[in-house]
C-alpha positions in Angstrom: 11.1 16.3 26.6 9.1 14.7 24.2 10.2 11.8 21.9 9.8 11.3 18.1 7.0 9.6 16.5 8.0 7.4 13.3 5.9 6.5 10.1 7.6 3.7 9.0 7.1 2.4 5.7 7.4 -1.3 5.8 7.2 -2.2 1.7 4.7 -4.6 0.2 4.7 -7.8 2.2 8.2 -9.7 2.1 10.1 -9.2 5.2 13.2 -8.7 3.1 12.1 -5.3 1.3 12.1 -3.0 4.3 15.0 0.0 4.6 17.6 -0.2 6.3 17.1 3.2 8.1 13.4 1.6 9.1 14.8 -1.2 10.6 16.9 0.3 12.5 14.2 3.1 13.7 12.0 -0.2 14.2 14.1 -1.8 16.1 15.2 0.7 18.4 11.4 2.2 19.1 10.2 1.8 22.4 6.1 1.4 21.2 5.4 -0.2 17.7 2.1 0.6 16.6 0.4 -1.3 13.4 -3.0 -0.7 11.9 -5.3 -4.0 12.5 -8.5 -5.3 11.7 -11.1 -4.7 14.2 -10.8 -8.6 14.7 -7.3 -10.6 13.2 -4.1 -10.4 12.8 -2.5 -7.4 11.3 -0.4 -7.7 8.1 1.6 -4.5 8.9 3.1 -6.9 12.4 3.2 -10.1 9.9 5.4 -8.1 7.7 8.2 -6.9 10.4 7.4 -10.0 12.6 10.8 -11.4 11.8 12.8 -8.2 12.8 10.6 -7.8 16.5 12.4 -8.6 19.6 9.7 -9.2 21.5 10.8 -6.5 24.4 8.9 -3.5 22.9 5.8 -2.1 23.8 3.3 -3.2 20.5 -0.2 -1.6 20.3 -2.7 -2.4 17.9 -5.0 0.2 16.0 -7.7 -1.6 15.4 -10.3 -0.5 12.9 -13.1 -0.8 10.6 -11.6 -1.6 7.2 -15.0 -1.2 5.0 -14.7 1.5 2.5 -17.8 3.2 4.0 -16.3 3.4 7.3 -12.9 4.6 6.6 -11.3 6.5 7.5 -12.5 5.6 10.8 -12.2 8.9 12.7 -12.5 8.0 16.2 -10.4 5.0 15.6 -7.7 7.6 14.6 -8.2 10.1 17.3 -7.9 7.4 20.2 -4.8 6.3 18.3 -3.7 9.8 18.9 -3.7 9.9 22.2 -2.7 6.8 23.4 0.5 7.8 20.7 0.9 11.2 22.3 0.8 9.6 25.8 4.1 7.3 25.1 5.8 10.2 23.4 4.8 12.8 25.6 6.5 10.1 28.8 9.7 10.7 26.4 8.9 7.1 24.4 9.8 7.3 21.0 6.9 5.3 18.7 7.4 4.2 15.5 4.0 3.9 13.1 4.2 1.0 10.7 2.4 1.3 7.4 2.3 -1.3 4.6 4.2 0.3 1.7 4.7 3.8 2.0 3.3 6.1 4.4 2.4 9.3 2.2 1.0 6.7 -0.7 -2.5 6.0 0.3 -0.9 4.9 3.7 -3.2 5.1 6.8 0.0 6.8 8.5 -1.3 10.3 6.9 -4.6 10.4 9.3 -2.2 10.1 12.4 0.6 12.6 10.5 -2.4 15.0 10.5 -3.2 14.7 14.3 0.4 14.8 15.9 2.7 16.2 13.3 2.6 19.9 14.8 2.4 18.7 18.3 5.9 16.4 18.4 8.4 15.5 16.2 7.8 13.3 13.5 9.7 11.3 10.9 8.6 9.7 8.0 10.7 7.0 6.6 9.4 6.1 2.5 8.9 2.4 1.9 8.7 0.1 -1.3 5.2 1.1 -2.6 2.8 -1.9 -4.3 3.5 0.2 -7.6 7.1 -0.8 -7.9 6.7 -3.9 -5.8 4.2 -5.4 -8.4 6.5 -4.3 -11.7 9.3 -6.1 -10.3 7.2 -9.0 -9.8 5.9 -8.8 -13.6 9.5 -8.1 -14.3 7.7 -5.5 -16.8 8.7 -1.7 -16.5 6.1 0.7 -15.2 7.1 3.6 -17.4 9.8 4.5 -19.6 11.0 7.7 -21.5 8.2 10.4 -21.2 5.2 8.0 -20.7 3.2 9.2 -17.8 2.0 7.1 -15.0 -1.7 7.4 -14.0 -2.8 5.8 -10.1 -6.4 4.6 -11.0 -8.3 3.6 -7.3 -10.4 1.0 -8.5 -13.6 2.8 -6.2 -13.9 5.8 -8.6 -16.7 5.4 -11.0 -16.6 4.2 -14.2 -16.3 7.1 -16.9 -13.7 9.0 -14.1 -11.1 5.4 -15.2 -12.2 5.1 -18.7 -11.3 8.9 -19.3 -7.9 8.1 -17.0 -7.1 5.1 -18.8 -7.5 7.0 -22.7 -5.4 9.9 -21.9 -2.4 8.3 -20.4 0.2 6.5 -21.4 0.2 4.0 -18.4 -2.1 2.8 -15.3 -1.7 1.4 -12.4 -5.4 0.1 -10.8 -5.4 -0.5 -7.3 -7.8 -1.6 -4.5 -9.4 -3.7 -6.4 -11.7 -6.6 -4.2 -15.0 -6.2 -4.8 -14.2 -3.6 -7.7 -12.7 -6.3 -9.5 -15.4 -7.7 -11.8 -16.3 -4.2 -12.9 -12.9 -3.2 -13.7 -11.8 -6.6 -15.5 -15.3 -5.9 -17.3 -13.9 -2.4 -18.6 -11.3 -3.1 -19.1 -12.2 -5.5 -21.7 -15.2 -3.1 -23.0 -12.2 -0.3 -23.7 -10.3 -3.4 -25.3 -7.3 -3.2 -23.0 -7.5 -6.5 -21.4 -4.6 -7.8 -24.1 -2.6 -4.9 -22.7 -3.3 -5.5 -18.9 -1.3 -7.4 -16.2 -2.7 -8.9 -13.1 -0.7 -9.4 -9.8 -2.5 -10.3 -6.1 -0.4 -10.2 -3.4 3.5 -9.1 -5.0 6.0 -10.2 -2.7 4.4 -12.2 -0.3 4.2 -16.2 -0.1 0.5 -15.7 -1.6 1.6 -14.0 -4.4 0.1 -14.7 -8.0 0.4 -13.6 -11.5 -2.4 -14.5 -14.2 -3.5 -13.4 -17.4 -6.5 -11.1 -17.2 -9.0 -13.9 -19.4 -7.9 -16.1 -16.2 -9.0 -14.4 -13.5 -12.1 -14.7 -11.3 -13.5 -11.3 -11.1 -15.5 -12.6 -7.9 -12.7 -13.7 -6.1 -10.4 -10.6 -6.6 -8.7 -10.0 -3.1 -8.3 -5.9 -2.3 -4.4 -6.6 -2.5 -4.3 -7.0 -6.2 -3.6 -4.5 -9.0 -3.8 -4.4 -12.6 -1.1 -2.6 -14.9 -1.7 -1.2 -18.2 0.3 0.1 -20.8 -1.7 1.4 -24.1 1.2 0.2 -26.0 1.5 -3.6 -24.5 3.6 -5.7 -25.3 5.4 -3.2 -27.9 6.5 -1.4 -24.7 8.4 -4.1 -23.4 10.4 -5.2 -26.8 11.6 -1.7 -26.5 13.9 -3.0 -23.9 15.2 -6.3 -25.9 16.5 -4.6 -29.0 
């Protein structure tokens, strides 16, 4: 009989903010499996490092994380099989992804490959959205606002036309998208209403105002929150 393949989401970075019903499914998986760089260390293993016994069976997916070559398709239908090897030998395998697994998680290219073959679970993780609000200690949304996921690579007039029609914005995988977004942000003349955050939750973590930050040095795990009515939204919550 066949085992159960897990997509685990493992939250945002600090070892602290995974589920208990993850760890426990981590724990007790015979294969972990991580995404990687194709040379590196993977953050996904530095995450859940702590909670490893060192007994299990760990196999790294290695691939090309350049936004022209991902997804990397090969990369995920190798992973396949080596998965559906361990789970067809009655190994269950548990999948971590950084956050959660169904929000822009690279879980969903191997949910697509093995779901209708075996039995799959997904487990939801913190996400960067919430992750990075705690860290501002500023609420995302409140009330009726809507919410708007901006990815940073979409062109210009697609975010200026998401970023005038909704309430509030979350841009995300930022890196080398980073001086062109700061720059329009400040062209729309939302900077004073923006919020940046690199790295929430992790030992790297820092928060600066937007006028502080080098566009050129923005790392891809940053994201920028805006809310049209700044700081008016969070005095709401003192009175």
């Amino acid at each position: 009989m066949s085992a159960t393949l897990y997509g685990l989401g493992i939250g945002p970075g600090d070892p602290e903010l995974i589920t208990l019903k993850a760890l426990r499914l981590l724990q007790s998986a015979d294969v972990v499996a991580y995404p990687a760089p194709e040379d590196g260390d993977s953050l996904a293993r530095r995450i859940v490092a702590p909670h490893l016994s060192g007994k299990q069976t760990e196999l790294a997916i290695r691939m090309p994380l350049t936004v022209a070559r991902f997804p990397a398709q090969a990369v995920y239908e190798q992973a396949a099989e080596d998965l559906s090897a361990h789970l067809v030998a009655g190994r269950n395998v548990a999948v971590l992804c950084e956050g959660d697994p169904f929000l822009y998680g690279s879980f969903m290219y191997l949910f697509g490959r093995l779901a209708e073959k075996f039995s799959v679970e997904v487990v939801p993780g913190v996400s960067s959205l919430t992750a990075c609000a705690a860290a501002l200690k500023h609420p995302l949304v409140s009330r009726n606002d809507v919410l708007t996921i901006i990815p940073a690579p979409l062109d210009d007039e697609t975010i200026t036309a998401k970023l005038l029609h909704t309430d509030a914005a979350a841009i995300l995988k930022l890196g080398r998208h980073g001086p062109r977004i700061v720059a329009l942000l400040r062209q729309l003349g939302l900077a004073d209403r923006a919020q940046y955050i690199e790295r929430a939750t992790m030992a790297e973590q820092r928060i600066l105002p937007l006028q502080d930050v080098d566009p050129a040095s923005i790392p891809y795990f940053a994201m920028i929150l805006v809310h049209r009515r700044g700081e008016q939204h969070f005095m709401e919550f003192r009175s």
